[in-house]
N, C-alpha and C positions, 0 to 999 in steps of 0.2 A: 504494500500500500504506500502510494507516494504523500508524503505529508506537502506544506508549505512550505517553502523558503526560504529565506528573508534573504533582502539583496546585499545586506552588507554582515561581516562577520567580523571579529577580530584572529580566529583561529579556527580557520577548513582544515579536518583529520578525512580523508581519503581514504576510504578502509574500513569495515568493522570485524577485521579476524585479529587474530593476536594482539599486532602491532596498533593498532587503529584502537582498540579496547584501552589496551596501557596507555595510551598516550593522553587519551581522552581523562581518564579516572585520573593520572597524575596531574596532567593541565588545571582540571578541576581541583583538586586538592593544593593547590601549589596557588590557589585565588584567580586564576582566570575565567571566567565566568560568562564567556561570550564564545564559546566553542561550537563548532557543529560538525558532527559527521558524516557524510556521504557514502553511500554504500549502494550500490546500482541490484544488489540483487534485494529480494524480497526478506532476505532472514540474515544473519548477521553469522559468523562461522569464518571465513575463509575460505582458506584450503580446506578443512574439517567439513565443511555446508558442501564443498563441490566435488570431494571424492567422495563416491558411496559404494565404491566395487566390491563386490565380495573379499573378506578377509582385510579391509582396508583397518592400518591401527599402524601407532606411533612404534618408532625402532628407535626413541629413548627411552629413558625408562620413564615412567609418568612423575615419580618422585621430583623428576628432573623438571619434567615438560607442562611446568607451571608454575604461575607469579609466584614469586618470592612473599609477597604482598597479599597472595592468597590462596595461602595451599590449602593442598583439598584433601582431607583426611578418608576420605569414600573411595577412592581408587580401586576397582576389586581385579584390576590386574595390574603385574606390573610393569606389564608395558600395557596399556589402555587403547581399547579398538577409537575407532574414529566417533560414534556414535555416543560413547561416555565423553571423548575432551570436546563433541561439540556440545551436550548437556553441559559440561563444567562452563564453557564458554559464554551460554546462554545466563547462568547464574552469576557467574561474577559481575556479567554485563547489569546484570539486575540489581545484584548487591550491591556496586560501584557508583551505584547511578547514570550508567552510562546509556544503558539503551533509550533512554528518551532525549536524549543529544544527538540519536540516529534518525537519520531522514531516508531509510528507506526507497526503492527504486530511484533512485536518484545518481547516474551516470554521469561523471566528471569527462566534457568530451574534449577539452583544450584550456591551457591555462597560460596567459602570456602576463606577464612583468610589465608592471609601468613606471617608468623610472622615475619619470616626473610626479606620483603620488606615491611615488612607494609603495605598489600596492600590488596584489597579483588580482586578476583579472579573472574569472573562469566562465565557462560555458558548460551548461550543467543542461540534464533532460526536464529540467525542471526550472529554466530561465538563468538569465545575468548573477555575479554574485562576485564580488571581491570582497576580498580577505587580505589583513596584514601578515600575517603567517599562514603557510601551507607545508602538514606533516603529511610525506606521501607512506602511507602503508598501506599497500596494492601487494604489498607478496611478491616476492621471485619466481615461486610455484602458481602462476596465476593462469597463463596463455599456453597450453597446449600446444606442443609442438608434433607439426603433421609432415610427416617423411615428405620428398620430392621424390616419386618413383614412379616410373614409366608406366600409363594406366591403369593410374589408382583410381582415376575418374572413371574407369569403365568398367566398375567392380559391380556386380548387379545383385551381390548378396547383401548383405548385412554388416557394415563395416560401424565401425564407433573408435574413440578414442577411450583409456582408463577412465578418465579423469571425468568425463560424460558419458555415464556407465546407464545403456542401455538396458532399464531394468524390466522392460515389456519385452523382450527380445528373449525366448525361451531357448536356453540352452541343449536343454535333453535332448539327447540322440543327433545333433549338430555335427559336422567337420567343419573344427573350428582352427585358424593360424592366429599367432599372435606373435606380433613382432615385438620385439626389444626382451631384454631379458633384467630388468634393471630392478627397483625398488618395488615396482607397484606390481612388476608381474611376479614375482616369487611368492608376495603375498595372495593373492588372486588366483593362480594358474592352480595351486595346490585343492581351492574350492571349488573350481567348475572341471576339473581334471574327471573325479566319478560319473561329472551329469553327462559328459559328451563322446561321440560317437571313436572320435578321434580329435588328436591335438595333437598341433605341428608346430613347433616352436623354433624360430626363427633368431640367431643371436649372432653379433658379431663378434662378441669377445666372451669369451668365460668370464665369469668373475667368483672372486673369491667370497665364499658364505659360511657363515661360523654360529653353531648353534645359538639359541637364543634363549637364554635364561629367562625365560617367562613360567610366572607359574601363577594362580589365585592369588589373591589378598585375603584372610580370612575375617572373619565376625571378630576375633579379639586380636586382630593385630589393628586391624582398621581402629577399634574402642581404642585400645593404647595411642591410637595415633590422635583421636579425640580429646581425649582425658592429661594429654602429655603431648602439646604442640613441639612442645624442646627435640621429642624423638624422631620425629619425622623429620625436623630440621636435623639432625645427625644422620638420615638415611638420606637425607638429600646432598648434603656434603660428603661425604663415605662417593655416592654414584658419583660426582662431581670429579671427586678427584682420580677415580677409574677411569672416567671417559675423557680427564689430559691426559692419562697415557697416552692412546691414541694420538692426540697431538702431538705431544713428545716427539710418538715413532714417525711422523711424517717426515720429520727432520733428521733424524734416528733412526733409518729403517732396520738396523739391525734388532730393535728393540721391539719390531713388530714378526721376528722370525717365528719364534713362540706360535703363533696366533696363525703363521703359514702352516704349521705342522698338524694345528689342530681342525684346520679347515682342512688340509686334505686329508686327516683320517675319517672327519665326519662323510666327505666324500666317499670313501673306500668304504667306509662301514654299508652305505647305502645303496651303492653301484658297484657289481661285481661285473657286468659286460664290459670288457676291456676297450671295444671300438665308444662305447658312452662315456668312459672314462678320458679318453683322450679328447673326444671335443668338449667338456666338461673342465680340464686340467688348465689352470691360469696359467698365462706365460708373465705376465707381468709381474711386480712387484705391488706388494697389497698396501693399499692405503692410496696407491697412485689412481685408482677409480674409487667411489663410494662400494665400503666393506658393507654388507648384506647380511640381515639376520634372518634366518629362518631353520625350523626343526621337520620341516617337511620337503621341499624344494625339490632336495636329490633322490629322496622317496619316489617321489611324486615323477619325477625323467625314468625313473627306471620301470614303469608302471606297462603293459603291454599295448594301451593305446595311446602312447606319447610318444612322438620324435625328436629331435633336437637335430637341427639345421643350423652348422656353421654357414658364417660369410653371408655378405650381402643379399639383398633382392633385388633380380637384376630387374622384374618386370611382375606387372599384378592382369590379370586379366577378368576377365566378364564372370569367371568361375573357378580362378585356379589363380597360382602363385608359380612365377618361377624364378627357381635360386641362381644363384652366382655361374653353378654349372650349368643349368642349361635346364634342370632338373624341373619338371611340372606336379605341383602337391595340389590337387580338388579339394574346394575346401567352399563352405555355402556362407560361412563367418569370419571374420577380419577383427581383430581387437589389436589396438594398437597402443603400446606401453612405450609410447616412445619420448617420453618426458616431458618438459618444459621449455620455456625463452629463459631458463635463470643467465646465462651467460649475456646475453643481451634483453637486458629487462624491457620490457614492453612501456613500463610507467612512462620511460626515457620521450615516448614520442607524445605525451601530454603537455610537457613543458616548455614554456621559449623565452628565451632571455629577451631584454630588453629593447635589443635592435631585432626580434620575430624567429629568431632560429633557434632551433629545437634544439634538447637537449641530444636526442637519438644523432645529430646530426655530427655534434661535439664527438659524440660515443663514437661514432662512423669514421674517424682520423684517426685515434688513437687506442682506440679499445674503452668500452666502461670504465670511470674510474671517479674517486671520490676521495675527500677527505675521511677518515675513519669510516669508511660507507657509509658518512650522513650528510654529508653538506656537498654543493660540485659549485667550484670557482666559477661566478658570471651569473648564477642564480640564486639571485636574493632570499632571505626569508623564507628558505623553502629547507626541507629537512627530510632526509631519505630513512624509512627504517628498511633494516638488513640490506642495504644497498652493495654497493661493488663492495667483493673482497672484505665480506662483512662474515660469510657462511665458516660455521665450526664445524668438528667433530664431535663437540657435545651438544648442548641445548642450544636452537636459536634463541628460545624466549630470555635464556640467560645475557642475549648480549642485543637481545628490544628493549629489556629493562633498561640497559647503558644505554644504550641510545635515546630511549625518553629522558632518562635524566638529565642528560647531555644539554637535548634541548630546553627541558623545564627550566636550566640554569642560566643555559643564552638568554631566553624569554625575560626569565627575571632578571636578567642584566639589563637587557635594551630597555624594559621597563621603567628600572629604577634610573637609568643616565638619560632618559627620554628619546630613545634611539629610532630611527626611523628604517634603517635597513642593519641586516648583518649578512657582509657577503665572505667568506673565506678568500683568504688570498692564493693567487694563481702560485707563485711561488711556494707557497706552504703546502698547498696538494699536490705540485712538482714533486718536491721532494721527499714528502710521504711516500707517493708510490714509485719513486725509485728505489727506495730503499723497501718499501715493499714486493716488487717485482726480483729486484736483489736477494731478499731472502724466500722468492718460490723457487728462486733458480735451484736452491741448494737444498730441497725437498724431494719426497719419493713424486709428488706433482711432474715435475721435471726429469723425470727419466725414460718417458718416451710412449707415454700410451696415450688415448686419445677418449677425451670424459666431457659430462655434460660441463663439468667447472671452466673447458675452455674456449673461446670465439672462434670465431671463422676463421681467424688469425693466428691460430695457437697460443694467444695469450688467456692465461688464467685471470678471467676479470671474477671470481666467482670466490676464492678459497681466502682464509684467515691465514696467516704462516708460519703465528705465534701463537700462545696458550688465549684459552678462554679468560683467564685474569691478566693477562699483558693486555687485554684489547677494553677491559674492565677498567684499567689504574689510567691505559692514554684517552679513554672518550671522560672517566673522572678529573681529565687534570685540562680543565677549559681557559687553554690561555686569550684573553681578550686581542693580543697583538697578534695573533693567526688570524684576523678579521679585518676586514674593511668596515668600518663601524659610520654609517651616516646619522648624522641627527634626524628628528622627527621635526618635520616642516609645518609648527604648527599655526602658520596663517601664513594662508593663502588665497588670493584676488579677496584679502576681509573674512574669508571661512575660517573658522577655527577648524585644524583638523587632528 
């Protein structure tokens, strides 16, 4: 339901999943009081609201994969499917106050910069609207990325993306293909594996998959976590500091061999056909693509109606799929897991600096890139959550937190000095991401395989290169001289503004 308007704001939040939530609730508790959020779909969620695919659920642990600010002692797994973190999401949004700062159906379709009012400008499905601050949280995982392969347009079965998970689409008794073999299919493939006739699985690279400690939360552990907030906070720092290991080994890979060993026994344990073993067997080094959890996966390939198809798809036709070889699979369903824009953020082509050019446009010269992935030199007042080279190994939500804080602190800077814009200087996001690009050189990222973290370009505009609290201590430490700092122009032709 599309609410009203209003045509002027002091702070547009773009978003109501994670990022968009946090920002909202801390804005407001920090006395900002003229906030509003736009969300173009009908319910609030994210990424959580837009996958619903079978088996679809979080591969942090939940302990992790929530506010600081509002942990959720109800978690009954613990890694938590998609349908409980977007319950949780709906409730904090409740508890927070925030859902009624959301304006519902309401599509951000361009936002341009005015220099002369200091103001951002937007075009919205729902009329005109400027705003002095604009937080974009639209997500990385937002746009669906749909392969370029030679007649996909003359597929005459049933084709769909994960992420728009056709759920009238009866699987049973199907031949069904699904291309990619990445996060959302390991999760998924294991679910609709029994209902269909056959399944042909389509990969261009192994990847490495390492069991997945999931198991219930019980009636009296959940109570203790009730009765005894303190203990959950030590079960969340405990997962915290397991999952910088990981970050560690990106740098370290020798630190992540361990983890090789145990990924291919769970392999062997589960596939004993020697020809499934070898297209199955990572050549890479782990951690250089996103590491996979799952306890079914390799069950699930060795099963008698599943295939696994290395290498490309050269071609899709009216009824059938054919591979790299030459090879023809009939097949009546298409599902395709083939990721996202996180490398090239879509947000990018919403925004335009001052003199009309797009951010995407900036992006299009030198690859994605940003101050601590929140801020990009030449655009004012505007504040990225998980933007370039923002994404961990551990929680995002742990480093959305940093980043709201970040801004709540600018905010109440320009605030209190009556500041009219804040723009990061061209010079200080230079040499951020040199020296960030500097240290992906010298990560398992850089040793030669090929992941959603990189662009067209083979630059990593996507990964973190240091620990979840290094990226914690530099978006805590807001130096005002990394700014272009203008005053607020408060009268103008006689207007107070």
């Amino acid at each position: 339901m599309t609410r009203e308007v209003a045509p002027e704001h002091e702070v547009v939040v773009i978003g109501a999943g994670f990022g968009g939530i946090a920002a909202a609730a801390k804005l407001r508790e920090s006395g900002f009081r003229d906030v509003v959020v736009f969300e173009e779909a009908d319910e609030l969620g994210g990424t959580w609201r837009e996958n619903t695919y079978p088996g679809c659920a979080c591969d942090v642990p939940s302990a992790l994969y929530s506010y600081s600010f509002a942990p959720n002692p109800d978690w009954t797994r613990m890694y938590a499917g998609n349908a409980e973190i977007h319950d949780y999401l709906r409730r904090t949004a409740d508890d927070l106050g925030v859902t009624g700062l959301i304006r519902f159906g309401t599509k951000v379709e361009s936002a341009h910069w005015d220099d002369l009012d200091l103001t951002w400008r937007l075009e919205t499905s729902a009329g005109a609207v400027t705003a002095r601050w604009v937080v974009a949280a639209c997500g990385p995982l937002h746009r669906p990325s749909m392969p370029d392969i030679a007649g996909i347009d003359t597929f005459e079965g049933t084709l769909f993306h994960s992420a728009r998970w056709n759920h009238e689409h009866d699987l049973r008794g199907r031949r069904v293909a699904v291309l990619g073999t990445g996060a959302s299919a390991i999760q998924f493939v294991p679910e609709i594996q029994p209902l269909v006739d056959s399944l042909t699985i389509f990969q261009r690279t192994a990847q490495w998959v390492l069991p997945k400690p999931d198991r219930h939360v019980g009636d009296r552990e959940r109570a203790l976590y009730r009765r005894l907030p303190g203990a959950q906070r030590v079960m969340r720092r405990l997962t915290h500091l397991v999952f910088e290991a990981g970050t560690y080994g990106v740098r370290h890979p020798l630190v992540l061999r361990p983890l090789e060993w145990v990924s291919t026994a769970h392999m062997r344990r589960h596939i004993t056909d020697p020809a499934l073993r070898r297209r199955v067997t990572v050549s890479t080094a782990m951690g250089c693509k996103r590491i996979l959890l799952s306890n079914r996966w390799y069950e699930t390939l060795a099963r008698p109606n599943v295939r696994v198809v290395d290498g490309d798809v050269r071609q899709i036709r009216p009824h059938s799929i054919v591979d790299g070889e030459g090879v023809e699979y009939e097949v009546d369903t298409l599902i395709l897991a083939t990721g996202y824009h996180a490398a090239s953020p879509p947000v990018a082509e919403l925004f335009h600096d001052g003199r009309g050019r797009s951010m995407s446009a900036y992006f299009a010269e030198g690859g994605a890139q940003a101050y601590l992935g929140t801020t990009v030199a030449g655009f004012p007042n505007l504040f990225l959550l998980t933007g370039p080279n923002s994404f961990v190994y551990s929680s995002i939500v742990d480093v959305i937190e940093a980043q709201v804080d970040r801004l709540v602190t600018l905010l109440r800077y320009a605030r209190h000095h009556t500041l009219g814009s804040v723009t990061v200087r061209p010079e200080i996001q230079r040499l951020f991401n040199d020296e960030l690009q500097d240290a992906i050189a010298h990560t398992v990222w850089a040793s030669g395989c090929s992941s959603w973290f990189m662009d067209d370009s083979g630059r990593n505009t996507t990964m973190w290169p240091w620990s979840t609290g290094e990226m914690r201590r530099r978006l805590g430490d807001v130096d005002p001289t990394d700014f272009e700092l203008r005053p607020l122009n408060l009268m103008k032709d006689g207007v107070r503004r």
